[in-house]
Backbone as numpy.savetxt, mean C-alpha at the origin, in Angstrom:
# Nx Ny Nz CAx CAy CAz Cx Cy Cz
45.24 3.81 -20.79 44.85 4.70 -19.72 43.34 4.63 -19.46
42.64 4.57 -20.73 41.16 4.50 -20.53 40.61 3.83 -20.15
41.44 2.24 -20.94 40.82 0.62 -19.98 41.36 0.44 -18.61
42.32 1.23 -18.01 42.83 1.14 -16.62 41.93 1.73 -15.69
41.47 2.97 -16.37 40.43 3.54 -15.28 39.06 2.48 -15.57
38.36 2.20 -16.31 37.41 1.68 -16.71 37.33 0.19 -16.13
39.07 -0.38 -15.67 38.23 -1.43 -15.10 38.32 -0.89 -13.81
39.20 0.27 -13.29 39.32 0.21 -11.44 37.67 1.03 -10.96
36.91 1.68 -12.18 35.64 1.78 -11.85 34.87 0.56 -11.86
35.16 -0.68 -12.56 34.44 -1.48 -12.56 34.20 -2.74 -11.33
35.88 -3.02 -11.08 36.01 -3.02 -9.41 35.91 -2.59 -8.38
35.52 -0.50 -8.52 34.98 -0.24 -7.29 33.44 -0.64 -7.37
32.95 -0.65 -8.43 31.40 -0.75 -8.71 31.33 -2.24 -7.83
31.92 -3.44 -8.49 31.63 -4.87 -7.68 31.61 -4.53 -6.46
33.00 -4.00 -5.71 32.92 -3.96 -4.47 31.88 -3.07 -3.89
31.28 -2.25 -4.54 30.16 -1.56 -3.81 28.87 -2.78 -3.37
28.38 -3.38 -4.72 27.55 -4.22 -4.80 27.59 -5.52 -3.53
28.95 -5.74 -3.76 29.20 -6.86 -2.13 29.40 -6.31 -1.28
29.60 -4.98 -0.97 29.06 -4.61 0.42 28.20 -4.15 0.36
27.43 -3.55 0.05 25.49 -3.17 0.19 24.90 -3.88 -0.96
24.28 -5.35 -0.20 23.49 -5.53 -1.30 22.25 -5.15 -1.36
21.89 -5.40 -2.32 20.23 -5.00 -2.87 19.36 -5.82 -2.21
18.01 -5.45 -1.24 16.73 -6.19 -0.63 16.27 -5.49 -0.77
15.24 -6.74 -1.11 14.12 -6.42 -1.94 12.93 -6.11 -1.01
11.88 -5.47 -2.09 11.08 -4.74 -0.69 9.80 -5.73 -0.24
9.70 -6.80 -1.07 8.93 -8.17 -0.94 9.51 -9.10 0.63
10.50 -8.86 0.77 10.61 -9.23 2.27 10.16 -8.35 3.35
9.79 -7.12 2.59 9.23 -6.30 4.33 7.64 -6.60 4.61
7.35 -5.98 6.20 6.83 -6.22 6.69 4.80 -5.95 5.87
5.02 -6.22 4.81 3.34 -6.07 4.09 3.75 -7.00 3.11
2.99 -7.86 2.62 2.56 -8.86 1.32 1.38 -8.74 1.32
1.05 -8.84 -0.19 -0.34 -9.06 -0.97 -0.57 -10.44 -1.13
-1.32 -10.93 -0.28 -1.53 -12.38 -0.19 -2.58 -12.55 -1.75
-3.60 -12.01 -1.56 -4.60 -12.43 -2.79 -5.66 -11.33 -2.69
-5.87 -10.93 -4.14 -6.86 -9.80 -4.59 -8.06 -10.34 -5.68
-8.65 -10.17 -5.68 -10.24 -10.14 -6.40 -10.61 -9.32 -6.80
-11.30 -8.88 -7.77 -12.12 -7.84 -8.66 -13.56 -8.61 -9.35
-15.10 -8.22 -8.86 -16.07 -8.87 -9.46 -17.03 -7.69 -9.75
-18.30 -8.18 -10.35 -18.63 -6.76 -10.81 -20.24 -7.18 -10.33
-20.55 -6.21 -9.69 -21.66 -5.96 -8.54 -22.86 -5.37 -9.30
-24.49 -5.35 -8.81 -25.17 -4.20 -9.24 -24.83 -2.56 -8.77
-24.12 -2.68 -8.08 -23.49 -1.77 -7.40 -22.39 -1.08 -8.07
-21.67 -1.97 -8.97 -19.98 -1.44 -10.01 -18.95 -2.46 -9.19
-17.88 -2.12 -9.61 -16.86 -3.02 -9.57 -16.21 -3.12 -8.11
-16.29 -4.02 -7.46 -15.77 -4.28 -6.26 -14.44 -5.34 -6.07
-13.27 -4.47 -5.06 -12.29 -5.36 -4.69 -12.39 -6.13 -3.34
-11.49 -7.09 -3.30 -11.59 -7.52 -2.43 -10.39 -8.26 -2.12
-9.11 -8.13 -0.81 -7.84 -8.10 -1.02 -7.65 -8.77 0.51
-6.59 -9.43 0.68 -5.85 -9.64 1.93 -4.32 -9.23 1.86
-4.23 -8.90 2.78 -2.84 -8.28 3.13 -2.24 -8.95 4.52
-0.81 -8.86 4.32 -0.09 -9.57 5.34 0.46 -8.46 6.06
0.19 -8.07 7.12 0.65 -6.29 7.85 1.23 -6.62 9.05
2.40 -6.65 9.59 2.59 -6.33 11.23 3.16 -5.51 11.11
3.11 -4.36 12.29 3.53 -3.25 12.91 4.58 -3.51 13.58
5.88 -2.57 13.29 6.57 -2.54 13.92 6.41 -2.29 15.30
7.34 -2.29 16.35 7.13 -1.91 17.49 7.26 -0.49 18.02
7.98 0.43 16.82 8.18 1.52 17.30 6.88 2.15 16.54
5.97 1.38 15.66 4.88 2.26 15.14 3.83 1.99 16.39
3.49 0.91 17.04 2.75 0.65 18.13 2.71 1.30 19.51
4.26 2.34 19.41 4.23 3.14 20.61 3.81 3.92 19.47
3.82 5.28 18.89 3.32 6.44 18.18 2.25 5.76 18.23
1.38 4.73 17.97 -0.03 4.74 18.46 -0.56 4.72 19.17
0.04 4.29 20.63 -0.28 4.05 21.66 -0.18 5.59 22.52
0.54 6.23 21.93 1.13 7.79 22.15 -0.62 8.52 21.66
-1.21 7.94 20.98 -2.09 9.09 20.74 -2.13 9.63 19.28
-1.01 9.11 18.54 -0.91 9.72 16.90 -1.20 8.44 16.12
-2.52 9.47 15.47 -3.21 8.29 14.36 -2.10 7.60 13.31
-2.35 6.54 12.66 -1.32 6.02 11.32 -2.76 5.78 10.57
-2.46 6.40 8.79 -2.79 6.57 8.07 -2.25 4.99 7.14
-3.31 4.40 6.72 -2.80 3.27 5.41 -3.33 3.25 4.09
-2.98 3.62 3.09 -3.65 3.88 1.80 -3.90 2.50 1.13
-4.87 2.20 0.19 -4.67 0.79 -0.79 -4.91 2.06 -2.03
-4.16 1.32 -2.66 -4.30 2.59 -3.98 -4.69 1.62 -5.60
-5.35 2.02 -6.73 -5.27 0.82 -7.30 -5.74 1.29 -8.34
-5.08 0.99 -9.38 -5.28 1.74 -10.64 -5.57 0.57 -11.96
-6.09 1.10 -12.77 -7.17 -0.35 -13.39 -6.60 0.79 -15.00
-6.33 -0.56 -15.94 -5.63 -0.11 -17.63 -6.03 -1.20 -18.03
-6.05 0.08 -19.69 -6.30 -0.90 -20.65 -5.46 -0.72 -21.87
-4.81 -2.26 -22.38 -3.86 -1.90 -23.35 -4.74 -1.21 -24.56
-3.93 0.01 -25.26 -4.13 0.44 -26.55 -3.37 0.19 -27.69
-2.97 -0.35 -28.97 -1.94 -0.24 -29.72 -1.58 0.80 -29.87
-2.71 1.72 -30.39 -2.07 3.01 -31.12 -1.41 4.37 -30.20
-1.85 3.88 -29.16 -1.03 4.90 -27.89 -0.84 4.32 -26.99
-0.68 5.63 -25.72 -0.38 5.12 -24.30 -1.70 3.95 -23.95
-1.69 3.29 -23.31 -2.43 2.66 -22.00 -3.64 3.17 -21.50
-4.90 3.08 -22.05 -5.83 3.59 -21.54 -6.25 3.69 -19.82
-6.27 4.68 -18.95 -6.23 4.32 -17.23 -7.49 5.46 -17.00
-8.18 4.00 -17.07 -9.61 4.48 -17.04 -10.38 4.64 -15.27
-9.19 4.03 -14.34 -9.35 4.48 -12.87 -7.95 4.72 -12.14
-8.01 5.25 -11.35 -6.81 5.43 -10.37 -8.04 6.04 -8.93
-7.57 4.86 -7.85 -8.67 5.39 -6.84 -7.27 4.61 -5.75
-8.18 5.39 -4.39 -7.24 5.25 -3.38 -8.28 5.27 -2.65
-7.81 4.09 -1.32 -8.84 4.21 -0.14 -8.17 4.36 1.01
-7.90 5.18 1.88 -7.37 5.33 2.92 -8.35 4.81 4.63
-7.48 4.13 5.45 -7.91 3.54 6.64 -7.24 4.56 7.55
-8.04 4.82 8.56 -6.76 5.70 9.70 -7.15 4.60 10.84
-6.22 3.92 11.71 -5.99 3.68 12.89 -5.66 4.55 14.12
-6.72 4.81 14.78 -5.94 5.71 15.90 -6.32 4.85 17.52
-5.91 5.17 18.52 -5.74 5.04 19.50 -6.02 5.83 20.70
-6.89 5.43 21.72 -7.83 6.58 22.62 -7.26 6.23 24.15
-6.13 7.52 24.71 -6.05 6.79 25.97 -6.75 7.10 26.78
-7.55 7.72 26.72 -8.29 7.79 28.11 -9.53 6.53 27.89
-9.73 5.91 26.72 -10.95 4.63 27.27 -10.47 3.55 26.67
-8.76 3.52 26.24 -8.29 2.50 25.97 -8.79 1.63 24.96
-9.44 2.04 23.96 -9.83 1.66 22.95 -9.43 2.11 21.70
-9.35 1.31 20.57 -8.62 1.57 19.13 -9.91 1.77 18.39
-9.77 2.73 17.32 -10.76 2.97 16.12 -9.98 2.65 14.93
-11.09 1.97 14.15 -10.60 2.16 12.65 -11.37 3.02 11.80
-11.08 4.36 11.16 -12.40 4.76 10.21 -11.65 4.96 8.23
-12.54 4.05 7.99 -12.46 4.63 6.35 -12.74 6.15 6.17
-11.48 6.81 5.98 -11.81 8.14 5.52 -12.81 8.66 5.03
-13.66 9.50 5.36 -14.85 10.14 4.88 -16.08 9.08 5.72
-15.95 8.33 6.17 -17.22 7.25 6.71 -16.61 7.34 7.70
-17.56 6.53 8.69 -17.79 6.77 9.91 -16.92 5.51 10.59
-16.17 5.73 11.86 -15.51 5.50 12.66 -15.95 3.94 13.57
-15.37 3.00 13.54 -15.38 1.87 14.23 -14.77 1.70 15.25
-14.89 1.60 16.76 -14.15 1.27 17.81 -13.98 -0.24 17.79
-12.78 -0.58 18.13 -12.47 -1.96 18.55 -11.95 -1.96 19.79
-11.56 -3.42 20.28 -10.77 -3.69 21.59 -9.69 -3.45 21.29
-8.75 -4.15 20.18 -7.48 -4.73 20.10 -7.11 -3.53 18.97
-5.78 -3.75 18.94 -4.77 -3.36 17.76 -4.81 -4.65 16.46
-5.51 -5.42 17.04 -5.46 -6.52 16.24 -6.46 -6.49 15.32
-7.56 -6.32 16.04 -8.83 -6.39 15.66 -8.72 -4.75 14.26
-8.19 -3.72 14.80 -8.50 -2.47 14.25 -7.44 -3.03 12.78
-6.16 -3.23 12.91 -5.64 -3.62 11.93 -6.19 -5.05 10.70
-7.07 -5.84 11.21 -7.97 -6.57 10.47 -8.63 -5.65 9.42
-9.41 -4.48 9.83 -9.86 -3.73 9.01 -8.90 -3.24 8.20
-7.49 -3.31 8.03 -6.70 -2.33 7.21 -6.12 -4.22 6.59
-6.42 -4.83 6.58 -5.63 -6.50 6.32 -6.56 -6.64 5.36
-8.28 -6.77 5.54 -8.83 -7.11 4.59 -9.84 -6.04 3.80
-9.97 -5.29 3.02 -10.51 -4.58 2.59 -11.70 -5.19 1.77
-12.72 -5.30 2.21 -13.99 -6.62 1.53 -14.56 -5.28 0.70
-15.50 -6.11 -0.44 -16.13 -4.98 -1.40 -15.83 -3.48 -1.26
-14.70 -2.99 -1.78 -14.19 -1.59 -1.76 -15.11 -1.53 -3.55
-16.23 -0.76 -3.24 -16.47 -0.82 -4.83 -15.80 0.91 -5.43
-15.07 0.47 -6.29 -13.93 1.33 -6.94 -14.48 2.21 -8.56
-15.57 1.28 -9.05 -15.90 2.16 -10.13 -17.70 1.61 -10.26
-17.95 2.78 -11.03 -19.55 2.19 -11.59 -19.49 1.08 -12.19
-20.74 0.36 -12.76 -20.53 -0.74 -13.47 -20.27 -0.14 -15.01
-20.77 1.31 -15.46 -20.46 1.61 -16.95 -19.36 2.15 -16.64
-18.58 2.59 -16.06 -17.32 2.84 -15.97 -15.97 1.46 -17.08
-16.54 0.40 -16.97 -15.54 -0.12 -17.85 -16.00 -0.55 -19.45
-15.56 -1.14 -19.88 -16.79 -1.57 -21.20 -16.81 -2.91 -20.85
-17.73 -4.01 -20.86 -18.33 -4.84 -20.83 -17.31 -6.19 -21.80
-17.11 -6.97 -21.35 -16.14 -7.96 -22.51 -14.62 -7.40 -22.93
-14.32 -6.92 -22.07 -12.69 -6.12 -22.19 -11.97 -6.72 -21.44
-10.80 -6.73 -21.79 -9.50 -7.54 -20.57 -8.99 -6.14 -20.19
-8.70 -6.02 -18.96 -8.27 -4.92 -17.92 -7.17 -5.29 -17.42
-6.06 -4.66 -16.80 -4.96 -4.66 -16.10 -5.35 -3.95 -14.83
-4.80 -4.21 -13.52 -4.73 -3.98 -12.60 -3.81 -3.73 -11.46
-3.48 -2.80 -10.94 -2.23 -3.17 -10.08 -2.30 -2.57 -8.30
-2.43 -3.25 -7.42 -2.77 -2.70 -6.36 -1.11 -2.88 -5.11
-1.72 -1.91 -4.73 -0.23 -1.63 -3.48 -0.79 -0.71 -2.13
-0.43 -1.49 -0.86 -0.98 -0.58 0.14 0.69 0.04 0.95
0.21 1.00 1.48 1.26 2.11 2.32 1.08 2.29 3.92
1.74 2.81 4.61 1.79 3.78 5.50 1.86 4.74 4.53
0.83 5.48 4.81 0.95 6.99 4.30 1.50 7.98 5.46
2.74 8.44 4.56 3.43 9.20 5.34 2.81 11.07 5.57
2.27 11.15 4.77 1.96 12.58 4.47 0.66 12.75 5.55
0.50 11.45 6.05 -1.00 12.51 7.34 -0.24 12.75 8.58
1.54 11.95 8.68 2.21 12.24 10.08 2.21 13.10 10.65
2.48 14.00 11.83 2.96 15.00 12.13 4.40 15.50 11.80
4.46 16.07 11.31 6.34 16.53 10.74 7.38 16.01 11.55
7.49 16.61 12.84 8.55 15.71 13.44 8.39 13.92 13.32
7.50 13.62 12.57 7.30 12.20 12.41 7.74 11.70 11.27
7.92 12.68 10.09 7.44 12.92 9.08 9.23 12.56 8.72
10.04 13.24 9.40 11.14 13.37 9.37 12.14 11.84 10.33
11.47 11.42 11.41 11.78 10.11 11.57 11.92 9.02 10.54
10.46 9.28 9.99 10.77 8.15 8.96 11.81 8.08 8.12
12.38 9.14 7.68 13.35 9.30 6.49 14.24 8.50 7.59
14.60 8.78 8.97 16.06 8.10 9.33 16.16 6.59 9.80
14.62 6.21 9.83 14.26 4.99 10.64 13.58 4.17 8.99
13.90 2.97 8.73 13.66 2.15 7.59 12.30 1.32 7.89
12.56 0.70 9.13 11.09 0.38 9.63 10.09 0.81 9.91
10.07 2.30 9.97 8.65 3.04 9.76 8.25 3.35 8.30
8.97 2.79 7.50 8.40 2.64 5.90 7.78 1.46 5.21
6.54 1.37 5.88 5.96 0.59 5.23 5.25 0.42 3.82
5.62 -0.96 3.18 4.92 -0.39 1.47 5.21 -1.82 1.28
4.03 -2.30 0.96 4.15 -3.59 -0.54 4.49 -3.73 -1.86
5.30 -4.10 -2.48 5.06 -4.38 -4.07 3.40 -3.89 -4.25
4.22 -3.86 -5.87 2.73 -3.63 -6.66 2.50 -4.78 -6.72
0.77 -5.32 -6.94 0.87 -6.46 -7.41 -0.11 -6.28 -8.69
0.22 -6.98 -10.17 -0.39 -7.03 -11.07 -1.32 -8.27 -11.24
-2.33 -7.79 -12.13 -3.13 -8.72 -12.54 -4.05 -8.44 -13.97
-4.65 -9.45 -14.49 -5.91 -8.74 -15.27 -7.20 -9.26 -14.69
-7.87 -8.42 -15.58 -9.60 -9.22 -14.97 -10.12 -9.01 -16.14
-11.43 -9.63 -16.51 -12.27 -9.47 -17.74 -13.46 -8.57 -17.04
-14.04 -7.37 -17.73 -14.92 -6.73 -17.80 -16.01 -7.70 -17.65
């Protein structure tokens, strides 16, 4: 009785699996082409390319007038034996893209800094593609001759939407944008 049910769960399980399979989130619309970490008089600076196109239904909500928010988030460890994982940063840099109709021009501004107008959607999204010297920590912030772990991932950040937007996304798959993490180490 037990192995009868146990395998007709095990055949509904297959058949679940061949009809919805699993994709992966490395085919959507963001890849981490290549990231860098060097260490500045300034402290530690990244430096990243990203592969980004916009859907078409995010290009009307911009074209509508509602900013999109993109986070790079990136958190820097160090192995310990005797415990957890030392995570000696966790920093986030957020880009907002917005869109101006009355002079038909796109801005990009790094949160908290000051605001860039461009021509294009192209041009404004360049700024959210390559993020050049984001310096992320002091230079004593790490110790000097240490191997570090690293792992960076950029978003649509959903949480600056407007709610009724907020709530699209949950029903629409293509307004969820997100890359893999991508790992690495670097030497102090």
């Amino acid at each position: 009785m037990i192995r009868r049910l146990f395998h007709l769960l095990a055949s509904l399980f297959l058949a679940f699996l061949v009809m919805y399979p699993i994709t992966s989130l490395a085919d959507g619309p963001i890849a981490i082409d290549a990231v860098e970490i060097d260490n500045s008089d300034n402290g530690y600076r990244l430096s990243a390319s990203f592969s980004l196109e916009l859907p078409r239904g995010l290009e009307e909500v911009l074209q509508r007038g509602i900013p999109l928010y993109f986070t790079t988030e990136l958190e820097v460890s160090r192995p310990r034996w005797y415990w957890f994982d030392e995570k000696p940063i966790e920093s986030t840099r957020t880009v907002r893209i917005s869109y101006n109709v009355l002079t038909r021009q796109y801005s990009a501004t790094l949160v908290g800094s000051l605001q860039q107008n461009v021509n294009s959607l192209e041009e404004a999204l360049n700024l959210v593609r390559h993020p050049q010297h984001w310096i992320f920590a002091e230079s004593g912030q790490l110790k000097a001759g240490e191997t570090y772990f690293a792992a960076v991932r950029i978003q649509l950040d959903m949480s600056y939407l407007p709610k009724p937007f907020q709530i699209n996304v949950i029903n629409n798959s293509s307004w969820r944008l997100s890359s893999e993490w991508k790992r690495f180490s670097f030497k102090a």
